[in-house]
C-alpha positions as CSV (number, residue, x, y, z in Angstrom):
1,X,17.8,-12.8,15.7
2,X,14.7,-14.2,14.2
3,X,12.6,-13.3,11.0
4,X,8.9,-12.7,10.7
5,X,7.0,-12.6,7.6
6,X,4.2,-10.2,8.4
7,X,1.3,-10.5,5.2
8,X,-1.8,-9.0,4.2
9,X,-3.8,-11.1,1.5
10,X,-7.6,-10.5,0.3
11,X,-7.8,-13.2,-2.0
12,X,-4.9,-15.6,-0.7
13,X,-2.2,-15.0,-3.1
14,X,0.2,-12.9,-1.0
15,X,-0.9,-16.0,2.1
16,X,0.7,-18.8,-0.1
17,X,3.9,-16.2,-1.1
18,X,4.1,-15.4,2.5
19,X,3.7,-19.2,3.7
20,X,6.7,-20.0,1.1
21,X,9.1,-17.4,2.0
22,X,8.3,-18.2,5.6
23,X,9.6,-21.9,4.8
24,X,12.6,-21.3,2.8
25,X,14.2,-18.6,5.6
26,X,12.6,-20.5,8.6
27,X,10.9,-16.7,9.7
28,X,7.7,-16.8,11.9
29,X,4.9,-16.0,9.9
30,X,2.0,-13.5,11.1
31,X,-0.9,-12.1,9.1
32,X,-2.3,-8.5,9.2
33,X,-5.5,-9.0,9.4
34,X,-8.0,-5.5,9.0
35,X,-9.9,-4.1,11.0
36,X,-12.9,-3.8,9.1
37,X,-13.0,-7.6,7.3
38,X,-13.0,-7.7,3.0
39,X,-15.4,-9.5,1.4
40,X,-13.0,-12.1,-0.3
41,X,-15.0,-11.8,-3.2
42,X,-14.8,-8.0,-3.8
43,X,-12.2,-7.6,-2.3
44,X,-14.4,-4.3,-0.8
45,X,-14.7,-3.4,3.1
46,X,-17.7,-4.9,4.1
47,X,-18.3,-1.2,5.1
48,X,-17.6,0.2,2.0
49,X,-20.1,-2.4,-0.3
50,X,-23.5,-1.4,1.0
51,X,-22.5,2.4,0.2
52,X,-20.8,1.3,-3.7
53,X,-24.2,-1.2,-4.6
54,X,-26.4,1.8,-3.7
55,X,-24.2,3.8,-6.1
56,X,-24.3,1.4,-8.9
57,X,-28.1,0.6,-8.1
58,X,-28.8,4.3,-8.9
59,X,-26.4,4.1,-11.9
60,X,-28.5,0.9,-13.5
61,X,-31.9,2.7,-12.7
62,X,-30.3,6.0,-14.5
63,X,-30.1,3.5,-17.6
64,X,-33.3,2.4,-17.8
């Protein structure tokens, strides 16, 4: 029977783990890749980050 490696990595961390432990047992590797993409910066749904800068645009105006 063969291994897979299934991984889910925003910033590429849990890729490289995922690529290692894919070498060392010889399992196939696949990624899990979202349905709505992350910004790899945020790590925030691209959905989600228009919604979470107008919250913390009204936030910065509130300090003013």
């Amino acid at each position: 029977m063969k291994n897979i490696v299934l991984y889910f990595s925003v910033y590429g961390t849990a890729k490289i783990v995922a690529k290692e432990i894919a070498k060392q047992t010889g399992a196939d590797i696949v990624e899990i890749e979202p349905a709505v993409p992350y910004d790899t910066v945020t790590g925030i749904t691209t959905m989600r980050w228009p919604r979470m800068q107008k919250r913390n645009m009204t936030r910065i105006s509130a300090l003013r």
